[in-house]
PyMOL commands that place a pseudoatom at each C-alpha (Angstrom):
pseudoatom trace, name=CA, resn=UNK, resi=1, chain=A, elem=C, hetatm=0, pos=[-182.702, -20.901, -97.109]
pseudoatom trace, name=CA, resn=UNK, resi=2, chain=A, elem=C, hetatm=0, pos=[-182.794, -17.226, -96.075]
pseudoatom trace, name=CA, resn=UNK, resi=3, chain=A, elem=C, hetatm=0, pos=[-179.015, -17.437, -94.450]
pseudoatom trace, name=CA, resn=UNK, resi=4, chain=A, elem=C, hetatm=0, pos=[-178.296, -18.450, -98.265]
pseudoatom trace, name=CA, resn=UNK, resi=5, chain=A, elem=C, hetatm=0, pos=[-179.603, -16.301, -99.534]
pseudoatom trace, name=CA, resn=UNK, resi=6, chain=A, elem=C, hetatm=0, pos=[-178.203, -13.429, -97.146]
pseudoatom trace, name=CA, resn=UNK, resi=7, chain=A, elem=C, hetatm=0, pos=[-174.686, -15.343, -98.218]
pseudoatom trace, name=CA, resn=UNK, resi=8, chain=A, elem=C, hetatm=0, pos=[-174.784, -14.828, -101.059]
pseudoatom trace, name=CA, resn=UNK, resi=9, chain=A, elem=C, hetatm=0, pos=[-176.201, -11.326, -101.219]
pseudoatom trace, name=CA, resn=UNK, resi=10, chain=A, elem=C, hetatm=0, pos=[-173.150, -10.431, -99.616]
pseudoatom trace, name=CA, resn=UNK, resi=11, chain=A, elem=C, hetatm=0, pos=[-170.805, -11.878, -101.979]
pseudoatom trace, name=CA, resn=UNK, resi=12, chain=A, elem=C, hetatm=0, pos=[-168.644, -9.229, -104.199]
pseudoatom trace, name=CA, resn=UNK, resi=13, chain=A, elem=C, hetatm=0, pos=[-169.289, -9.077, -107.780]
pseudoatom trace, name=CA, resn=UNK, resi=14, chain=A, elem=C, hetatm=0, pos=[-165.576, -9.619, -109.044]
pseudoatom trace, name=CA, resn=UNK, resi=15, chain=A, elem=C, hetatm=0, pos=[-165.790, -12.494, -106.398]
pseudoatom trace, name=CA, resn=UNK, resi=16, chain=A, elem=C, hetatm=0, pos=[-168.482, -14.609, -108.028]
pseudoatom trace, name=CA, resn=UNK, resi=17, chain=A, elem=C, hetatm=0, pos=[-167.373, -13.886, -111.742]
pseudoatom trace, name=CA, resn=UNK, resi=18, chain=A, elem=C, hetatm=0, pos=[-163.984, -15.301, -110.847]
pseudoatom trace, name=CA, resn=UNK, resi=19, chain=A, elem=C, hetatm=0, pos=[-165.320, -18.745, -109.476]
pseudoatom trace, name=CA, resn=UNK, resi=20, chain=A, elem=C, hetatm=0, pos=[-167.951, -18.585, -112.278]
pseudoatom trace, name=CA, resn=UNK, resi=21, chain=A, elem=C, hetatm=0, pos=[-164.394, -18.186, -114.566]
pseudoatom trace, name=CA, resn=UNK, resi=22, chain=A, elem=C, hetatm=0, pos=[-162.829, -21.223, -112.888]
pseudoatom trace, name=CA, resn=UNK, resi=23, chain=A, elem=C, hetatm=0, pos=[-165.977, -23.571, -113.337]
pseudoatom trace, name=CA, resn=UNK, resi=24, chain=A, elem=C, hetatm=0, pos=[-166.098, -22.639, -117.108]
pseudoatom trace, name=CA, resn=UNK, resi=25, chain=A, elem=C, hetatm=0, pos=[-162.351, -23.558, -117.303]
pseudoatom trace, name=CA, resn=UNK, resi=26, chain=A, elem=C, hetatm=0, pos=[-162.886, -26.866, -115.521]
pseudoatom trace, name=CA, resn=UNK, resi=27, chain=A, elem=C, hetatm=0, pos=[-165.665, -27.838, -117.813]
pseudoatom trace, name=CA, resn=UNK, resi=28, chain=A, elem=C, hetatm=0, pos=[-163.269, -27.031, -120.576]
pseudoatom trace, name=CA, resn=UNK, resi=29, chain=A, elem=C, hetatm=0, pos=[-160.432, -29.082, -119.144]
pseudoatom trace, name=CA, resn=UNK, resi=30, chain=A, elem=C, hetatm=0, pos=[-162.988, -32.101, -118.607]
pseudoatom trace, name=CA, resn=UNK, resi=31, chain=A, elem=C, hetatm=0, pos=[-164.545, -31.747, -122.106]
pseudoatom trace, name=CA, resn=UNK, resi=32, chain=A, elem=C, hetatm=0, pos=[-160.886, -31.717, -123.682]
pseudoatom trace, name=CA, resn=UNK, resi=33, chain=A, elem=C, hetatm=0, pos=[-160.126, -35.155, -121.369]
pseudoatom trace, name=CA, resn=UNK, resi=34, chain=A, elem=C, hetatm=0, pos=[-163.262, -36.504, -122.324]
pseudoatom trace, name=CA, resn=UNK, resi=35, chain=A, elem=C, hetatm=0, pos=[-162.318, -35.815, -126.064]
pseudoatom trace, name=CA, resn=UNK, resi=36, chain=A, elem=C, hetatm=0, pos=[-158.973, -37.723, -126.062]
pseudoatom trace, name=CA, resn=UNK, resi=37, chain=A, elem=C, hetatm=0, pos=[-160.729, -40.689, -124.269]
pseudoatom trace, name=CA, resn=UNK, resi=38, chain=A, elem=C, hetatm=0, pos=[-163.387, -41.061, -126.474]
pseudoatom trace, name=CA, resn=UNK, resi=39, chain=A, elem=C, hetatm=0, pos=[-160.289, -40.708, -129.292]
pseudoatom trace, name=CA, resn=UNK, resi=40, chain=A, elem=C, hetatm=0, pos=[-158.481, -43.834, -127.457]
pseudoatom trace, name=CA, resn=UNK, resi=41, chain=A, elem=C, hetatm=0, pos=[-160.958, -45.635, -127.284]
pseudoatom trace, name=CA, resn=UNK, resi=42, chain=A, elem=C, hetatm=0, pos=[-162.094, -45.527, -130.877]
pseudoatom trace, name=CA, resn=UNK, resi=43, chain=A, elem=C, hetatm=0, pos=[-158.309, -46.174, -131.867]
pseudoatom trace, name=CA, resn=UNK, resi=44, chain=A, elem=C, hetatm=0, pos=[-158.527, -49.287, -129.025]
pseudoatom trace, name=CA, resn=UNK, resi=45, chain=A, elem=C, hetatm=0, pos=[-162.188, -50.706, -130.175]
pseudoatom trace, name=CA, resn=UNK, resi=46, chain=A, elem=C, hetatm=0, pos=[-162.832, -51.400, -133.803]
pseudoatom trace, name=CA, resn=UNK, resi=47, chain=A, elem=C, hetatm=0, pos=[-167.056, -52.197, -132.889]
pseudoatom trace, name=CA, resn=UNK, resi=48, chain=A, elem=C, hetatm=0, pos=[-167.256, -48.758, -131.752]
pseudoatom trace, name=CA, resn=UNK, resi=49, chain=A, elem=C, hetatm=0, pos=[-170.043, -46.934, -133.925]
pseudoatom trace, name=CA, resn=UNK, resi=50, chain=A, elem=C, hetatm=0, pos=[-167.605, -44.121, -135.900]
pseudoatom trace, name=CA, resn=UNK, resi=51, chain=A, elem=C, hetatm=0, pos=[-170.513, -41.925, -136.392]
pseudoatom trace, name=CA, resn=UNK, resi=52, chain=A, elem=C, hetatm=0, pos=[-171.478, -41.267, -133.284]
pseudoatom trace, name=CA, resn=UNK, resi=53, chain=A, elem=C, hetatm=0, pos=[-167.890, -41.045, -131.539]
pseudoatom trace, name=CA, resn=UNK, resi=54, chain=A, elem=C, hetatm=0, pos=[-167.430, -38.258, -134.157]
pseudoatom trace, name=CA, resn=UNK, resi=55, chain=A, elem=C, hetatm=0, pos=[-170.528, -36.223, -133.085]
pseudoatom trace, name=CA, resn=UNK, resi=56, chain=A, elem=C, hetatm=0, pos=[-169.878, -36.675, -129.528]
pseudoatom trace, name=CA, resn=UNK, resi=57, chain=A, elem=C, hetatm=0, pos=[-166.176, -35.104, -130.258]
pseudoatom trace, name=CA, resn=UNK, resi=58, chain=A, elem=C, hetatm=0, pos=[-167.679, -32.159, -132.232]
pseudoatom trace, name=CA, resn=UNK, resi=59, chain=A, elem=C, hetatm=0, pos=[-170.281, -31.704, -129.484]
pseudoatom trace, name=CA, resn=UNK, resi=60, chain=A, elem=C, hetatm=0, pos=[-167.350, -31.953, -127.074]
pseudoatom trace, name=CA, resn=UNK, resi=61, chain=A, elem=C, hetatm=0, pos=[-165.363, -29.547, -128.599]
pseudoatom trace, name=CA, resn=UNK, resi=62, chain=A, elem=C, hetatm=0, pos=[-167.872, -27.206, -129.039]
pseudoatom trace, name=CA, resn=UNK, resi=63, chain=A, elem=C, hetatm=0, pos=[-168.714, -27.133, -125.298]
pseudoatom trace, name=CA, resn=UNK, resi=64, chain=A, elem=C, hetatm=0, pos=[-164.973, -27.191, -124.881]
pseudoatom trace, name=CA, resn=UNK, resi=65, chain=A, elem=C, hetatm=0, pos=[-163.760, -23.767, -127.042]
pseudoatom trace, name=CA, resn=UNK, resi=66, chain=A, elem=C, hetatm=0, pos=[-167.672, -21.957, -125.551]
pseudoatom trace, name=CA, resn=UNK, resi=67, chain=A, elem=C, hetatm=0, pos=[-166.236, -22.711, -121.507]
pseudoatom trace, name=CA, resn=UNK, resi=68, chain=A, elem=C, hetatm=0, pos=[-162.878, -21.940, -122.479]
pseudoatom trace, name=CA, resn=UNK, resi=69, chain=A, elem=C, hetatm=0, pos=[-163.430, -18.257, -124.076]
pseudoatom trace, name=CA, resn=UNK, resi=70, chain=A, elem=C, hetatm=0, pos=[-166.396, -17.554, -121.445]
pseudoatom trace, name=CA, resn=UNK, resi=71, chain=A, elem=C, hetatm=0, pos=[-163.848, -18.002, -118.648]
pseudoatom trace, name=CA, resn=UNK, resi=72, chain=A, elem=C, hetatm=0, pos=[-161.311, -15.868, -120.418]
pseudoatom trace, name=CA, resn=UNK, resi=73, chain=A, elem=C, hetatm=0, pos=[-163.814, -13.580, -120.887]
pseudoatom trace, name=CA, resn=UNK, resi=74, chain=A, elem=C, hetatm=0, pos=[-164.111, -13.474, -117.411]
pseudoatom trace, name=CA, resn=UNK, resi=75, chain=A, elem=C, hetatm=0, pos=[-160.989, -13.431, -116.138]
pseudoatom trace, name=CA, resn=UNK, resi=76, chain=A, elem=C, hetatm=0, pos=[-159.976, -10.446, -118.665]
pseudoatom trace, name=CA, resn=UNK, resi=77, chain=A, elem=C, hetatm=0, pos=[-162.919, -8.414, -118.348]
pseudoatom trace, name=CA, resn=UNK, resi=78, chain=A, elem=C, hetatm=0, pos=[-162.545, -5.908, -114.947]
pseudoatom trace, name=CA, resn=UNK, resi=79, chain=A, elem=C, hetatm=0, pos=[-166.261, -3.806, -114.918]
pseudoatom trace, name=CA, resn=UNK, resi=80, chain=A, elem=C, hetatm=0, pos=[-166.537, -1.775, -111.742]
for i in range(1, 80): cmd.bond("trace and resi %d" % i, "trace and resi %d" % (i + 1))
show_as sticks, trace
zoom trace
């Protein structure tokens, strides 16, 4: 645990925002995929409950447009 921890002690700043950038991207990129699925397969299966397809999309995108501008953030933002 304490060689961990000495890791990542060591680790620049800009360093760890920039991966902490890319996994807020990839969660947006997975939430958008996971949006046009759940689209499909409400277009495919007409016993699918409509209500609760439509707050999982919201929810979706919500998580979706919050990853996307924190890793832009991110990646924009250069503090010394």
């Amino acid at each position: 645990m304490f060689k961990a921890y000495k890791k990542f002690k060591s680790q620049k700043i800009n360093d760890v925002r920039r991966e902490l950038a890319r996994a807020h991207l990839i969660i947006g990129m997975l939430s958008f995929v996971t949006i046009v699925l759940l689209l499909q397969e409400a277009a495919l299966v007409a016993d699918l409950n409509t209500v609760f397809t439509t707050i999982a999309i919201t929810l979706l995108a919500i998580v979706a447009v919050i990853s996307v501008a924190i890793s832009i953030t991110l990646f924009t933002v250069t503090k010394k």
